[in-house]
C-alpha positions in Angstrom: 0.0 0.0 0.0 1.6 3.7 -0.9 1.9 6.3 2.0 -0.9 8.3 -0.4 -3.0 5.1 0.0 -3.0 4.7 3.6 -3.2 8.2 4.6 -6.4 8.1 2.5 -7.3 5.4 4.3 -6.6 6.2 8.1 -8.7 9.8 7.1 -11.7 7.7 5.9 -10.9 5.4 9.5 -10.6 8.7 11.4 -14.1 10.8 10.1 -16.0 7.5 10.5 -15.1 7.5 13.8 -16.0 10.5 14.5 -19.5 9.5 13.3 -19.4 6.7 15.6 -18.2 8.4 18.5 -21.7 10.7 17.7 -23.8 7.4 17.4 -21.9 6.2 21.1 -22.9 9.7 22.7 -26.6 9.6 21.8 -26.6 5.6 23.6 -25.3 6.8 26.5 -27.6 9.6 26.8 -30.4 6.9 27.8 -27.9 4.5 29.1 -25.4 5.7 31.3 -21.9 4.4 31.6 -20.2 3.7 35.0 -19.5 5.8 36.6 -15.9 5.1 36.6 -12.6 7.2 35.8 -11.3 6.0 32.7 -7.3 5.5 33.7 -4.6 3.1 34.2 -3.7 2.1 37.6 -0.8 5.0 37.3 -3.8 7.4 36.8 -3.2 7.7 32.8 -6.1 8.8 31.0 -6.8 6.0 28.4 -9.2 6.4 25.6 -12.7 3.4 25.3 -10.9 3.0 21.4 -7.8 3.0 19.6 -8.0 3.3 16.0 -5.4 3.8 13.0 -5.2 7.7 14.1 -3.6 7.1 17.4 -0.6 5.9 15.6 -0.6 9.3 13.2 -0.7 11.2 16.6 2.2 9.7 17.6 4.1 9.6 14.6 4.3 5.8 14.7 7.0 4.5 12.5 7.1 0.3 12.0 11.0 0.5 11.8 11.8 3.2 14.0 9.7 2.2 16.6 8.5 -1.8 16.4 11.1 -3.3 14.3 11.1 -7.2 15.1 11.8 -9.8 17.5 16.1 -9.7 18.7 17.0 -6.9 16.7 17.3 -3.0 17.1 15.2 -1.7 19.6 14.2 -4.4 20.8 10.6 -3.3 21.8 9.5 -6.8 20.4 11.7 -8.6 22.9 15.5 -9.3 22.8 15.5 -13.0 21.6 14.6 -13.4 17.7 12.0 -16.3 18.1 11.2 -15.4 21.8 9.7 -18.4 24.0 9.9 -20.5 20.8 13.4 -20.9 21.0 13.5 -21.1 25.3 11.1 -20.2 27.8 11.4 -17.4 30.3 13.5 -18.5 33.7 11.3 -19.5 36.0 11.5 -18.4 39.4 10.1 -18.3 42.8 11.9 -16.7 45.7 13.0 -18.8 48.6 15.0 -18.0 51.8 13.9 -18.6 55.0 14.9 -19.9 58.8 18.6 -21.7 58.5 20.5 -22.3 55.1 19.6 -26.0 55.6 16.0 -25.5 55.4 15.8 -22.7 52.0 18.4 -25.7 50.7 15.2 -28.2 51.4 13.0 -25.4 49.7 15.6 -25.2 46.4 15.4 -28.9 45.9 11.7 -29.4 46.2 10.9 -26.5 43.4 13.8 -27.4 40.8 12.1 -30.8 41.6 8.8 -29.3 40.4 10.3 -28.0 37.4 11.8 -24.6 38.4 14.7 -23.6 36.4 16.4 -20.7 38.1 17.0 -20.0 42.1 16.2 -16.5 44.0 17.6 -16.2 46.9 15.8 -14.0 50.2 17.9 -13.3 52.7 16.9 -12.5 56.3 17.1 -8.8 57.6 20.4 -9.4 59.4 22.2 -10.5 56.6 20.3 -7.3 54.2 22.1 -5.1 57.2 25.7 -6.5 57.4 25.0 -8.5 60.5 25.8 -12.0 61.9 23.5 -14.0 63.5 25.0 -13.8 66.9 24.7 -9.8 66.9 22.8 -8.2 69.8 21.1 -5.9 66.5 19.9 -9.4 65.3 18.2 -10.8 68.0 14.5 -12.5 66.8 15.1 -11.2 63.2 17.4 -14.7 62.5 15.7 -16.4 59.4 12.4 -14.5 59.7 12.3 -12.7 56.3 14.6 -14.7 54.7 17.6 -17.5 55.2 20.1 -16.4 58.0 23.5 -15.9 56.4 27.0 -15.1 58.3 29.6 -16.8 56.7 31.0 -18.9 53.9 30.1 -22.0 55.5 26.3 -21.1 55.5 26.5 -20.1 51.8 27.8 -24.1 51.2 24.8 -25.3 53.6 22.7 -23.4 51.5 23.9 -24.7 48.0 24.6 -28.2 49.3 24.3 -30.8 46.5 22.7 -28.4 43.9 24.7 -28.0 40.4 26.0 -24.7 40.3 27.3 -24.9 36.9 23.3 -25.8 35.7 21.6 -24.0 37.0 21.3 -20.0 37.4 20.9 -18.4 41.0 19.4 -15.0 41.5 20.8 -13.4 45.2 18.5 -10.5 46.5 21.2 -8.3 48.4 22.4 -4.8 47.8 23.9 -3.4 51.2 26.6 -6.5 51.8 26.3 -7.5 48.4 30.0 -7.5 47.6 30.7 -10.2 50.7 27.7 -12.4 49.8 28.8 -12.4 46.3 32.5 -13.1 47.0 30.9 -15.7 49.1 29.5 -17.3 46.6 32.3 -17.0 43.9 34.8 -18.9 46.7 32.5 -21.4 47.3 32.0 -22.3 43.2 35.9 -22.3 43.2 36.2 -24.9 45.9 33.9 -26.8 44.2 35.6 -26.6 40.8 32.5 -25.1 38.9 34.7 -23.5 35.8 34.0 -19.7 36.1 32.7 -19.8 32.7 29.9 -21.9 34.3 28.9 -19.8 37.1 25.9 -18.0 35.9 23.2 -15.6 38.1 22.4 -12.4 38.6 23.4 -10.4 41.9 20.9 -7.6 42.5 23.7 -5.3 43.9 21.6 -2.0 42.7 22.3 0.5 45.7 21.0 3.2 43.9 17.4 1.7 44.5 18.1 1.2 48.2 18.4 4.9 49.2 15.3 5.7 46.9 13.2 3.0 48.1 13.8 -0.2 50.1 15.7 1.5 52.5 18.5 -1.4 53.2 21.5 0.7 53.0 25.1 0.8 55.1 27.6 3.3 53.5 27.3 6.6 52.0 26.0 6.9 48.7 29.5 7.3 47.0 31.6 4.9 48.5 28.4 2.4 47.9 28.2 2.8 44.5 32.1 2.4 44.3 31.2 -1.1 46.1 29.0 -2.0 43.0 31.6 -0.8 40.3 34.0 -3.0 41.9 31.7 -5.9 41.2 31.3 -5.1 37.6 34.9 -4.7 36.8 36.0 -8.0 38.6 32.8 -9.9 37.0 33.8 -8.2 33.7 37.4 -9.3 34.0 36.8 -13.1 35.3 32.9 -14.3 35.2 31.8 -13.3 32.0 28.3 -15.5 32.4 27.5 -13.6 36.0 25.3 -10.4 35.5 26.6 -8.5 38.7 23.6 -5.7 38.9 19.9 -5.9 38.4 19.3 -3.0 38.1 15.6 -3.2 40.3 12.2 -1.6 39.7 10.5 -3.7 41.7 10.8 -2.1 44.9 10.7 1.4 43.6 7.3 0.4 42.3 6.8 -1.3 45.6 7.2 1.6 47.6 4.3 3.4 45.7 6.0 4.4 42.3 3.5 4.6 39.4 4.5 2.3 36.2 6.2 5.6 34.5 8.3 6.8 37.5 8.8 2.8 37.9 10.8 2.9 33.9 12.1 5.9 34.7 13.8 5.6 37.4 15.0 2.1 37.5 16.6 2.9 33.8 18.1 6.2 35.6 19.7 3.9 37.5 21.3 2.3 35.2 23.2 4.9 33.8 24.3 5.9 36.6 26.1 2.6 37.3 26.8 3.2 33.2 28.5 6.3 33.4 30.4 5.5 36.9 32.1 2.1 34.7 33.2 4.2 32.3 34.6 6.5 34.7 36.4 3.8 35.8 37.8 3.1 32.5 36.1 -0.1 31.4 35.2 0.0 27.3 30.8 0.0 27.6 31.0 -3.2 25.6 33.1 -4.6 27.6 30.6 -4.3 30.8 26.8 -3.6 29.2 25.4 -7.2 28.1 25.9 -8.0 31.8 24.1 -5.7 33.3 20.2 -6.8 33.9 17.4 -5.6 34.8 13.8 -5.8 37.6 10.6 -4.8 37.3 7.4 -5.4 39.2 4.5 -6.7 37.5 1.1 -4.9 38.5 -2.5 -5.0 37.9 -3.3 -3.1 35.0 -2.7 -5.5 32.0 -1.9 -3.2 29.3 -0.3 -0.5 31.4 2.3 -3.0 32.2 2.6 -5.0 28.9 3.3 -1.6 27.6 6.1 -1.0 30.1 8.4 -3.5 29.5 8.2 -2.9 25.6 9.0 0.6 26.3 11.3 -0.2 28.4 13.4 -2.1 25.7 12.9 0.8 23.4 14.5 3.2 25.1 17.2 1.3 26.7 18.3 0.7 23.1 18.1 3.8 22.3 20.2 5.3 25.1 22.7 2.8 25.1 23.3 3.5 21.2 23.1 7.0 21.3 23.8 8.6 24.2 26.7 5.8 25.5 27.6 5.1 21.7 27.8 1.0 22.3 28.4 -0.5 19.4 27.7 -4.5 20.4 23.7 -4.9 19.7 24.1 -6.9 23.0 24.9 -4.0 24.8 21.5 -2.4 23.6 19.2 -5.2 24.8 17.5 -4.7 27.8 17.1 -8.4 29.7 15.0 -8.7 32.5 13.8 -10.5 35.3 9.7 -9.6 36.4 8.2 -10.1 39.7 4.7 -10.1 40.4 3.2 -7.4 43.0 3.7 -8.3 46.0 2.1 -4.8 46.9 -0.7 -6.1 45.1 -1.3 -9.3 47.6 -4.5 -8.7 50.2 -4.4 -10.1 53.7 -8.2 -10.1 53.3 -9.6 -12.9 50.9 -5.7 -14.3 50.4 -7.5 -16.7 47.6 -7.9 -13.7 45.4 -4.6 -13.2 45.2 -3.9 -16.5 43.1 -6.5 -14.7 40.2 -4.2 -11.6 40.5 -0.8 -13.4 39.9 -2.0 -15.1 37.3 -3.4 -12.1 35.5 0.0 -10.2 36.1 2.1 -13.1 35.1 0.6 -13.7 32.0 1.5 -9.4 31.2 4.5 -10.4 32.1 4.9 -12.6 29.4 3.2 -10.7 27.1 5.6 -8.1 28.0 8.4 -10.1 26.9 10.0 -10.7 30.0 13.2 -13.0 30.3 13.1 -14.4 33.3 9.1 -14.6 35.9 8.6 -15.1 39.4 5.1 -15.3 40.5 3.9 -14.6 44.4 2.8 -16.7 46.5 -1.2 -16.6 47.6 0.0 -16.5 51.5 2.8 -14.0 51.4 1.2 -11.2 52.8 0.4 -13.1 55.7 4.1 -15.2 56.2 6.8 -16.6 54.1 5.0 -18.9 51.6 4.4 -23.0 52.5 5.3 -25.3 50.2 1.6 -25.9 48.7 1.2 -22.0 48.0 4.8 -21.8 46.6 4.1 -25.1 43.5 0.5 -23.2 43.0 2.7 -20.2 42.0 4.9 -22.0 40.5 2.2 -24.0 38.5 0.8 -20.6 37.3 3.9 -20.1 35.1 3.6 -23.3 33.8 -0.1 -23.6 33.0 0.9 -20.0 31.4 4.0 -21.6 29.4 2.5 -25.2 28.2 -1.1 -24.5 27.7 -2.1 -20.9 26.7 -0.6 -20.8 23.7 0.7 -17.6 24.2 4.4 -18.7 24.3 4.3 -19.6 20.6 3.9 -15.9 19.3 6.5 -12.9 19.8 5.0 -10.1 20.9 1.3 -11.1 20.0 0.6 -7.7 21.1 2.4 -5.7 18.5 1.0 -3.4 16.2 -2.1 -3.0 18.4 -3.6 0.3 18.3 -3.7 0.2 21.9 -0.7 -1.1 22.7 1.5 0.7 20.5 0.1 4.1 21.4 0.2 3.4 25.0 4.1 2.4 24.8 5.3 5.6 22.9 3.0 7.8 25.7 4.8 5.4 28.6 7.9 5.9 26.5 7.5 9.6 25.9 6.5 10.4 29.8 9.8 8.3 31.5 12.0 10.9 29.1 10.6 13.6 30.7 11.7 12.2 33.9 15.0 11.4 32.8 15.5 14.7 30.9 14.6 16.8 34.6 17.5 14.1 36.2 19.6 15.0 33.4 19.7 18.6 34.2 19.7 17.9 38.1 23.4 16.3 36.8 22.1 12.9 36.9 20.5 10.0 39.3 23.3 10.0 42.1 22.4 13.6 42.6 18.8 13.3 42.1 18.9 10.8 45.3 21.1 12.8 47.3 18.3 15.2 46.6 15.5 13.7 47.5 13.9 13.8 44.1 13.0 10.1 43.1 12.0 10.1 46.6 9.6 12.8 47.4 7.9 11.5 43.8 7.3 8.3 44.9 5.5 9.5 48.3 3.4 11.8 46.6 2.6 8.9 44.3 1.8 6.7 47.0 -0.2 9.3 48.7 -2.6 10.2 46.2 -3.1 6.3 44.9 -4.3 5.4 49.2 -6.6 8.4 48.4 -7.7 6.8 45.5 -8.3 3.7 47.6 -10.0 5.7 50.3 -12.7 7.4 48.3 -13.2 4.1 46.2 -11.5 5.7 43.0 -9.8 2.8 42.7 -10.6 -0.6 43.8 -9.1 -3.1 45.8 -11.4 -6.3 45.7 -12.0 -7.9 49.1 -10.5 -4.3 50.9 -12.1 -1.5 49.7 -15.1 -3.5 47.7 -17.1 -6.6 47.8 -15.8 -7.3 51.4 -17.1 -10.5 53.1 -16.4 -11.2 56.9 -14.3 -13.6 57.8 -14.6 -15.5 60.6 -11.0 -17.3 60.6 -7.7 -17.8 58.5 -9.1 -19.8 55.6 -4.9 -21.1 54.5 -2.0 -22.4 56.7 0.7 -20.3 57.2 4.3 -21.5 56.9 5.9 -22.5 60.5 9.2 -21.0 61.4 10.8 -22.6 64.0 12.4 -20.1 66.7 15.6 -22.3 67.7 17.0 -21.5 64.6 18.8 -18.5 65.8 20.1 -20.8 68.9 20.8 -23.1 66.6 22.8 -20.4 63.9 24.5 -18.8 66.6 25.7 -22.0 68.0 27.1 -22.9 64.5 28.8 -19.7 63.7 30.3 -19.7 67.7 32.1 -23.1 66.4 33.3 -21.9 63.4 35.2 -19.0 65.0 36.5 -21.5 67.3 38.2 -23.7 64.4 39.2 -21.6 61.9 43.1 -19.4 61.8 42.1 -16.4 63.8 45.9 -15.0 61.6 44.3 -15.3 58.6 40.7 -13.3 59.6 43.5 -10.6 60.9 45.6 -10.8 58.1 42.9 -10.8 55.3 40.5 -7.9 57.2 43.3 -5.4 57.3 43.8 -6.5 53.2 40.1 -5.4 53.1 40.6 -2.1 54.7 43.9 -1.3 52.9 42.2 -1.6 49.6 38.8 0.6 50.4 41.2 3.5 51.7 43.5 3.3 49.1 40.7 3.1 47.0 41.5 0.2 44.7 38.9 -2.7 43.7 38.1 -4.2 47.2 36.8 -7.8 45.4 39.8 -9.5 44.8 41.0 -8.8 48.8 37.3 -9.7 49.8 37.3 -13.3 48.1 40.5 -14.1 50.0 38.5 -12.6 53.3 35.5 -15.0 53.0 38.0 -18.3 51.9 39.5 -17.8 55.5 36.1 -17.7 56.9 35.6 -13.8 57.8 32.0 -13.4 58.7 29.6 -11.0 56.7 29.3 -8.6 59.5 33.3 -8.5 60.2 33.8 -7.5 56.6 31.2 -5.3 56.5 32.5 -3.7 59.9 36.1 -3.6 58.1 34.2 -1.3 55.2 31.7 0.4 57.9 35.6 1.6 60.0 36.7 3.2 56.4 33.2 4.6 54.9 31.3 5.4 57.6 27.5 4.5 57.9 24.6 6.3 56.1 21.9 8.5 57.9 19.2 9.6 55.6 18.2 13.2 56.0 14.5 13.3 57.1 13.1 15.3 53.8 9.5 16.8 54.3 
């Protein structure tokens, strides 16, 4: 068809909508629609109908803007026949009570068909803490599995084939001591470096914006996470060393926009600081990876991760001047909302995984984990873990969905809403830009005080019934008891941790802690690339919080400034 010929076309499209949208007018006259606010969850206006016009509005251009499936963007996904060729990672977090138990809990869901590991850790460990810490006392294993030293890293991986299968860790803080950890312990068991393949999350950036799980100063922190790149750059090629997280920006209240905006802010943060440092951007970029929470509102978030991609690419290309097309792909892992889970009516929650899940995979994401149903009441049981779990795979073998690349594309809807998401997450960037990028923005207070406001005006929206929460704010039923079990943690664990890392101090060369702890703190003043001294650290059996102490007596610790 000639340009002449479609534009003819898209007119005739466009003035008999118009007539159509008079014919719609005169219905609702005698029958009212709801009376309902027509947005997304993020409070975007969005139109009943998307027709051939939308695209001229936004000046949509097939190559420019869609392309296809593994090549340049990338907003049809970064693999060329997508889920045809391998299916997304499947994931479900697990970490809870002593590293013996999550290693019970890793065995029994890559026995149900799981295909990646994520990793929680308990609050201790997110903090820099041992077990036997008076600052730890009845948070040991609550939140997540109780980690102080190497030898509870091998508990925890005990008889599970590192060099098959990938293993996500969910630590920023302490990241550079759990990840050493886990580097040691794949080169006592042999596992060829080339083989060691996972994703640390390691994104500090998000931590003083949003979770809160910080120890350092911001600049000295995001050294920590530079240091990672350039030793996984150097020597574990396979090991993506940041995810670069979303999820609990969005978490914390974020709307789907400031979610892609920020998270990829982040990202070239951690961009520009490697080159800083010297590294080439191909060198470092295919590594780095990427987190994103999956919401409610299908489209919103389908739309997301495409545009996501998109501008990635785009930045990557132009503004960082990578030339490896795998440097321009934006890879990422997608969680499901846990902000999205209601105490009340838990059951519902399996009907709202499922829905965000399958946008997930519409979306194009790499790698899925789905919530459990009970998780907003304790860490998930077994039975509620393999139902999530299911959910991906009733998703993957029996919708059909994994058979198409981006079924989605070249939807009226979907393609407009992506360039608007696209379009509203450059603005954002653009106003970090000329505060003189993300590190400042935090220091700031920017990313933050959007979020709250963010988070304020969607409870409002949940107060006055704006939006709806079913079971909370809507069809509510009373309920006379807990309708699910909840999962059992048992409270001598922390005895029993304690009592394990007490004998481990007891056995191992106290001249070789000393030796290797003042290696630590001669490389963070000196400023050099504390990894290398770190590895050695956690081979003699330094503890998580001794190292992070070591780093704490050169940083200093981080007080955020109360912002109002």
């Amino acid at each position: 068809m000639s340009n002449q010929t479609e534009n003819n076309v898209n007119k005739k499209i466009a003035g008999a909508r118009v007539e159509w949208e008079k014919r719609r007018e005169q219905i609702e006259k005698k029958s009212p629609p709801r009376a309902v606010r027509p947005t997304t969850l993020s409070d975007m206006e969005v139109p009943l109908l998307s027709t051939p016009d939308d695209l001229e509005k936004i000046d949509f251009n097939y190559e420019r803007d869609l392309g296809f499936p593994g090549e340049y963007p990338f907003t049809r996904g970064v693999q060329h026949n997508m889920y045809r060729g391998k299916l997304w990672t499947m994931r479900q977090f697990a970490g809870f009570s002593s590293p013996e138990e999550t290693n019970k809990r890793f065995k029994l869901l890559l026995e149900q068909g799981q295909t990646g590991l994520s990793t929680a850790f308990d609050m201790p460990t997110l903090m820099g803490y041992d077990c036997d810490s008076p600052k730890s006392l009845g948070e040991v294993g609550k939140c997540g599995v109780s980690i102080s030293s190497l030898e509870d890293i091998e508990d925890l991986f005990k008889g599970i084939p590192l060099g098959d299968v990938t293993v996500s860790m969910t630590i920023n803080g302490p990241a550079i001591v759990i990840l050493a950890m886990y580097y040691a312990m794949a080169d006592k068991q042999g596992v060829p470096r080339e083989k060691v393949r996972g994703t640390l999350q390691n994104d500090i950036l998000k931590e003083y914006i949003a979770q809160k799980e910080w120890l350092f100063p911001i600049e000295p922190a995001v050294k920590l996470v530079i240091d990672t790149i350039e030793y996984g750059t150097k020597n574990y090629l396979n090991w993506n060393t940041v995810s670069i997280s979303g999820y609990h920006i969005r978490e914390a209240g974020a709307t789907a926009i400031q979610e892609l905006a920020f998270t990829l802010a982040d990202g070239m943060a951690y961009v520009e600081e490697s080159i800083k440092r010297g590294m080439d951007v191909d060198d470092f970029a295919p590594r780095l990876s990427f987190f994103f929470d999956v919401h409610n509102d299908f489209f919103e978030e389908i739309a997301k991760f495409r545009a996501a991609r998109r501008i990635w690419a785009k930045m990557m290309k132009e503004r960082y001047h990578a030339k490896n097309p795998k440097s321009w792909m934006l890879r990422t892992h997608a969680q499901t909302a846990g902000v999205s889970l209601t105490a009340q009516q838990p059951m519902n929650n399996v009907v709202r995984v499922a829905i965000q899940a399958m946008a997930g995979v519409l979306g194009g994401v790499n790698s899925l984990h789905t919530n459990s149903m009970d998780e907003t009441l304790a860490l998930p049981t077994d039975d509620a873990v393999v139902v999530a779990l299911r959910t991906q795979q009733v998703i993957a073998e029996e919708s059909g969905v994994a058979n198409y690349a981006d079924p989605l594309g070249g939807s009226y809807l979907v393609e407009s809403l992506t360039s608007k998401i696209e379009a509203e997450a450059l603005e954002y960037i653009r106003k970090i830009d000329e505060m003189g990028g993300m590190i400042k923005a935090v220091e700031n207070g920017y990313p933050q005080a959007e979020i709250a406001n963010s988070a304020y005006h969607f409870q409002r929206q949940l107060e006055t019934k704006e939006k709806v929460m079913v079971g909370v704010n809507k069809y509510q039923m009373v309920e006379k008891k807990r309708q699910i079990d909840t999962l059992y943690l048992d409270r001598a664990v922390e005895k029993r941790q304690v009592d394990k890392l007490k004998a481990l101090k007891a056995r191992r060369n106290s001249a070789e802690v000393s030796r290797t702890l003042n290696l630590i703190k001669s490389d963070a003043k000196s400023g050099k690339n504390v990894m290398p001294s770190m590895i050695e650290a956690v081979k003699a059996y330094v503890t998580l919080q001794e190292a992070c102490d070591a780093l704490r007596s050169v940083y200093g610790e981080y007080r955020e400034d109360g912002k109002f």
